[in-house]
C-alpha positions as CSV (number, residue, x, y, z in Angstrom):
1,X,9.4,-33.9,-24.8
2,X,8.2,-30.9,-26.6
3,X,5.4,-29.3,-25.9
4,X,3.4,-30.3,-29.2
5,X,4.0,-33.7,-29.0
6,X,3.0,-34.1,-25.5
7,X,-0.1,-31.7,-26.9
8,X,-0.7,-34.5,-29.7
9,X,-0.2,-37.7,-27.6
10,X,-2.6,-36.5,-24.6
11,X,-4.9,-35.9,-27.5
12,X,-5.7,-39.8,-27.2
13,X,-6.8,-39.4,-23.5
14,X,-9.9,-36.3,-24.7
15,X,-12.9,-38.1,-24.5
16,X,-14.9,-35.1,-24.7
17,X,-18.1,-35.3,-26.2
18,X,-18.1,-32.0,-27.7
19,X,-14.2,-31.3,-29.2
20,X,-15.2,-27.5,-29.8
21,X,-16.5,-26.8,-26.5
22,X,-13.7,-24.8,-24.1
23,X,-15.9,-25.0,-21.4
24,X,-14.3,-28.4,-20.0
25,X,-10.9,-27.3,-20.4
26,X,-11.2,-24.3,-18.8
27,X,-13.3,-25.2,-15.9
28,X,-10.4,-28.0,-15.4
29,X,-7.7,-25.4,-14.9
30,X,-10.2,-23.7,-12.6
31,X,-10.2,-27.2,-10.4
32,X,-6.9,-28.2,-10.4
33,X,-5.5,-24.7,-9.2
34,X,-7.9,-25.3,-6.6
35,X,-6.7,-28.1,-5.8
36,X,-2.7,-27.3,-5.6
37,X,-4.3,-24.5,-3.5
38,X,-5.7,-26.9,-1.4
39,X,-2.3,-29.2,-1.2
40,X,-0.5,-25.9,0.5
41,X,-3.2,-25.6,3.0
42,X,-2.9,-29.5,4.1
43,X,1.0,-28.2,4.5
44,X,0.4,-25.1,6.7
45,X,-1.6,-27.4,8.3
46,X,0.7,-30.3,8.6
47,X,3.9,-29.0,8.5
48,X,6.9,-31.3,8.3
49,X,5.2,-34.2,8.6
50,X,3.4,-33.9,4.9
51,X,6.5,-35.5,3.1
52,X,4.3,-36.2,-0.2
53,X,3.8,-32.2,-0.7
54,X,6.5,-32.4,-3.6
55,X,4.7,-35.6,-5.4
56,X,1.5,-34.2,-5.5
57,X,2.4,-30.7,-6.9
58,X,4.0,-32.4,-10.1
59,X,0.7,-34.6,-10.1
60,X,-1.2,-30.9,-10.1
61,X,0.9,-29.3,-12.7
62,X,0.5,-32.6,-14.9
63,X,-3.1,-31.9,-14.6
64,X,-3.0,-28.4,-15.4
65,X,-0.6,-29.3,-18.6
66,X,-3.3,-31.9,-19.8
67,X,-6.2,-28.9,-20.0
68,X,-4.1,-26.3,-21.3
69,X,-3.1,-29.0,-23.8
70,X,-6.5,-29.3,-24.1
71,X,-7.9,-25.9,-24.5
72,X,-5.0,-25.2,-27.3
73,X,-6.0,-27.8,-28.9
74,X,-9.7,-26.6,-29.3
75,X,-8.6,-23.2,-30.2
76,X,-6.3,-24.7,-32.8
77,X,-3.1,-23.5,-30.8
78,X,0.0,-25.1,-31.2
79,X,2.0,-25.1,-27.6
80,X,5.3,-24.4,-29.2
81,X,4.6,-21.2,-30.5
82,X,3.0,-20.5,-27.3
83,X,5.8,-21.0,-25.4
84,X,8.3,-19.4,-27.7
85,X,6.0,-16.3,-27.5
86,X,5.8,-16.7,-24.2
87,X,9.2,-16.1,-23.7
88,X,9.5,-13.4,-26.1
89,X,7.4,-11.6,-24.4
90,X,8.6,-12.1,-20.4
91,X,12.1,-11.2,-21.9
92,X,10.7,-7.3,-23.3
93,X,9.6,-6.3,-20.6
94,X,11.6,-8.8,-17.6
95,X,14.7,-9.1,-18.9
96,X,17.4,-7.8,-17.2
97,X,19.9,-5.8,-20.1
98,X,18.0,-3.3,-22.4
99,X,19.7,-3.7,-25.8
100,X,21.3,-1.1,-27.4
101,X,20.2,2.4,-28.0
102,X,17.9,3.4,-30.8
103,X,19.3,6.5,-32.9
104,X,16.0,7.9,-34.8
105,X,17.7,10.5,-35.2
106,X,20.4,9.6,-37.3
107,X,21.5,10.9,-40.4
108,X,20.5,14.2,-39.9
109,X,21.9,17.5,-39.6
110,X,23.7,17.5,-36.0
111,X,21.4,20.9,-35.5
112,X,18.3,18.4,-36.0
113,X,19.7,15.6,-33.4
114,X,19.7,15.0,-29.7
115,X,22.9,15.3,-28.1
116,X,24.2,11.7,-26.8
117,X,24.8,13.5,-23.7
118,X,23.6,17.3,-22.0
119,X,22.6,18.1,-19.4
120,X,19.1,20.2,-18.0
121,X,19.0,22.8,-15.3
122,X,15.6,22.7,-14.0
123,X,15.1,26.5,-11.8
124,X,11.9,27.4,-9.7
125,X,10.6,30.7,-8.3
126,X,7.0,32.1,-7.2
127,X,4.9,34.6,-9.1
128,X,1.2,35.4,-8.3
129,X,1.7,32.7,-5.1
130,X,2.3,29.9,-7.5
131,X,5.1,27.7,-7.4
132,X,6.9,27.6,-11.2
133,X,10.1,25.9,-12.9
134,X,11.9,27.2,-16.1
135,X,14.3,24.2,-17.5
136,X,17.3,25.5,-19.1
137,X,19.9,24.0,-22.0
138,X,23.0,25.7,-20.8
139,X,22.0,29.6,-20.7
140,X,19.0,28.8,-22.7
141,X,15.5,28.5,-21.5
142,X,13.7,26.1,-23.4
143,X,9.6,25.9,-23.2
144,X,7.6,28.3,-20.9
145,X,7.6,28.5,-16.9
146,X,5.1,25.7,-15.9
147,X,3.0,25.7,-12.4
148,X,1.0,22.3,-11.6
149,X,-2.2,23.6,-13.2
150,X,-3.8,22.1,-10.5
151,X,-5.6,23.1,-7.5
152,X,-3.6,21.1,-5.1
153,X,0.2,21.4,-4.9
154,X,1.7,18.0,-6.9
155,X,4.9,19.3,-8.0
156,X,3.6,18.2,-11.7
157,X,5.4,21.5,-12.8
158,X,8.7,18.9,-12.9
159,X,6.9,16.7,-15.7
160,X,9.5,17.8,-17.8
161,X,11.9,14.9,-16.1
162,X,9.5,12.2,-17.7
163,X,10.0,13.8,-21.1
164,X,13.7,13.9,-20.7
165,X,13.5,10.2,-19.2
166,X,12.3,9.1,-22.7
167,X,14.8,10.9,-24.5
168,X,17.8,9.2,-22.3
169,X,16.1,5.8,-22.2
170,X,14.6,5.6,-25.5
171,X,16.0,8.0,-27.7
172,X,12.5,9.4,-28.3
173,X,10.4,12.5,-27.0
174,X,8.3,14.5,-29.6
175,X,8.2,16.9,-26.7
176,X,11.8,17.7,-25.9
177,X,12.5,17.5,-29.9
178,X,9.7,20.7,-30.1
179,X,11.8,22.5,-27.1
180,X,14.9,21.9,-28.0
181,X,13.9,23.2,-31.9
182,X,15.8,19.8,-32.9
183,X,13.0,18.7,-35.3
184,X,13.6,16.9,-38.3
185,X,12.9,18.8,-41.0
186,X,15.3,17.0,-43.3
187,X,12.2,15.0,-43.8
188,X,9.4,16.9,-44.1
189,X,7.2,13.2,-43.1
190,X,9.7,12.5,-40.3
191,X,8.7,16.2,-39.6
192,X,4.8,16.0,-39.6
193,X,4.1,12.4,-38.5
194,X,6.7,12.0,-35.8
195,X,8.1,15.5,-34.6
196,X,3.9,16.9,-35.1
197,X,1.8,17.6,-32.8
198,X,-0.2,14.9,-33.0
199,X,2.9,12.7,-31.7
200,X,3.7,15.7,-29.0
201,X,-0.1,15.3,-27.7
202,X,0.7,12.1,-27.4
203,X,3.3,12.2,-25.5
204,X,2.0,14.9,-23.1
205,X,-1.0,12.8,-22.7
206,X,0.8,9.7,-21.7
207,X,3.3,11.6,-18.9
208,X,-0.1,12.9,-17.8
209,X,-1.9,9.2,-17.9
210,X,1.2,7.4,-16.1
211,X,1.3,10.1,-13.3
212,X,-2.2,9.5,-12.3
213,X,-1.4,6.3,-11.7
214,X,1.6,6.9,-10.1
215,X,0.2,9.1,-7.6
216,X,-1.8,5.6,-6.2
217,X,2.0,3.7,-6.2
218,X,3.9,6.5,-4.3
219,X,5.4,7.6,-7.5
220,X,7.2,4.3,-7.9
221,X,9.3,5.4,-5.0
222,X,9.4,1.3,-3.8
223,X,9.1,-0.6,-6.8
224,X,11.3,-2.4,-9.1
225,X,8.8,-3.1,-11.7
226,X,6.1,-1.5,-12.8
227,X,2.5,-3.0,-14.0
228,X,2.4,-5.4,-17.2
229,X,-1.1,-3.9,-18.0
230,X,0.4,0.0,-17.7
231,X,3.7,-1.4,-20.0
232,X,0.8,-2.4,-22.7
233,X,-1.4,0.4,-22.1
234,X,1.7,2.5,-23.2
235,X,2.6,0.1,-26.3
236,X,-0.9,0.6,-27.4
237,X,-1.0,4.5,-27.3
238,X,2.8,4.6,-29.2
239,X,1.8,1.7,-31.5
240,X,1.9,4.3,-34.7
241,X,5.1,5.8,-33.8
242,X,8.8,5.3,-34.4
243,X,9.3,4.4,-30.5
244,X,6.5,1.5,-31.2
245,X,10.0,-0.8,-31.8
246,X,11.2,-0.4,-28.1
247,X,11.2,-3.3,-26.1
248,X,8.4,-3.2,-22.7
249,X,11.5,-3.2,-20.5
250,X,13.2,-0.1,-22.0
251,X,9.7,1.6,-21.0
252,X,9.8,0.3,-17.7
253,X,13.4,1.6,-16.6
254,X,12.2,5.3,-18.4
255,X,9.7,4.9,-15.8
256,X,10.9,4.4,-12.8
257,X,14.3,6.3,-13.8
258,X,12.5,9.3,-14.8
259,X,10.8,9.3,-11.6
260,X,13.9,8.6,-9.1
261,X,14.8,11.9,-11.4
262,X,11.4,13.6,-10.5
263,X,11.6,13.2,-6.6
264,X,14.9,14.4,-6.4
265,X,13.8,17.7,-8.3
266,X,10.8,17.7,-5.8
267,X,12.8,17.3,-3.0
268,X,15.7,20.1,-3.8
269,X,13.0,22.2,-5.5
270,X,15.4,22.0,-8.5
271,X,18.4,20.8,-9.5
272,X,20.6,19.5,-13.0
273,X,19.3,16.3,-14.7
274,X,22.3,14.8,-16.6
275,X,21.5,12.8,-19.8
276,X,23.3,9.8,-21.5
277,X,21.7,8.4,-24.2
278,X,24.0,6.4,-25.0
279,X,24.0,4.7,-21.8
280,X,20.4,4.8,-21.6
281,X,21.0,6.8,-18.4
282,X,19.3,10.2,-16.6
283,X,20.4,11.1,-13.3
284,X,19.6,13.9,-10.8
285,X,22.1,15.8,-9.0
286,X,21.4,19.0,-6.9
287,X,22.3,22.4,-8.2
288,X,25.5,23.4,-6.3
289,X,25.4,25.9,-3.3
């Protein structure tokens, strides 16, 4: 049975009052997850013996169908689309293969491209008692030496591995594009509205936004996933740009890849970040001896 016909034949059984009102509905999926709460409890309590555990959860979740069937049926919500969005949604950012690579960049002048694959030498060295880092493209330093700008040591002067994260995972970094003088002036809107600085404020301020809350998740240094509300907080702030297109779970593994990247420059103070975009891959390796 689809899910819209069971939503039109349990229409019969609504013998609300009020059609319009979501109160009902709503405080009916409040009771009967209460009450499948309460069926595990009676088998913590009971333990083995409580054979009819099984019978009653399907007797729960029917329950729970009916008012979700009812509420979309107030909102004039068809099921089947919600399901189908549903799973749309649980496969961007829970799936477990990121398609293929986005290429923004193509079709322009090699000299306005990223490289499918370079690699980053990331130095450090103390001046005026501050900790700093210079990144380097080969024998070329690229940006200015960076200290944490911050009164307590947080080794934020390595940000530069989240910006390179995004350009390895999602083909994308306004940043690193700026840096690397790789913008694309072929097209002078490209240019302004994606390679601008609005775009590279953007950017900076969403490295700086996902670090604060890393810092309360040990810098991802346990976790496999990382928050649904963070993953749409990010969609929101890139909504206007090119990188809008990129599926929840490509952000996800630019994440917590650019950050297995990070602690390894914190912990070698330094080191050679290695970048395939076509592999939607960044690695850390330490600088040899």
């Amino acid at each position: 049975m689809k899910f819209s016909e069971y939503q039109s034949k349990s229409a019969v059984t609504d013998i609300r009052p009020d059609k319009t009102d979501i109160a009902y509905p709503l405080l009916g999926l409040a009771g009967e997850v209460g009450s499948l709460v309460a069926e595990y409890k009676k088998r913590l309590r009971t333990g083995r013996g409580y054979y009819g555990f099984e019978d009653e959860v399907k007797e729960e979740l029917g329950d729970l169908l009916w008012y979700v069937a009812a509420l979309a049926r107030t909102m004039n919500i068809d099921l089947d689309s919600v399901a189908e969005a549903n799973i749309r949604k649980i496969s961007t950012a829970w799936g477990v293969e990121l398609p293929p690579p986005r290429v923004y960049d193509a079709g322009y002048p090699p000299e306005q491209r990223f490289p499918r694959q370079f690699e980053v030498l990331f130095t450090t060295y103390e001046r005026d008692g501050l900790p700093r880092v210079s990144i380097y493209l080969g024998d070329q330093a690229i940006g200015d030496p960076l200290d944490d700008n911050v009164y307590d040591e947080d080794h934020y002067r390595f940000h530069d591995a989240f910006h390179l994260a995004h350009v390895a995972v999602l083909g994308w970094s306004p940043v690193i594009r700026s840096l690397m003088k790789r913008k694309r002036k072929a097209n002078p809107e490209v240019d302004r509205v994606e390679d601008g600085a609005r775009a590279v404020f953007t950017e900076e301020g969403l490295v700086a936004f996902v670090f604060s809350i890393a810092a309360n998740e040990g810098y991802f240094q346990e976790s496999e996933r990382v928050d649904w509300d963070l993953l749409k907080t990010i969609q929101r702030i890139t909504k206007n740009l090119e990188v809008a297109d990129q599926p929840l779970l490509a952000w996800q593994t630019a994440i917590l890849k650019g950050y297995s990247v990070w602690r390894g420059l914190c912990e070698h103070n330094g080191g050679i970040v290695t970048l395939d975009l076509d592999k939607r891959d960044i690695r850390f390796k330490p600088r040899p001896a």
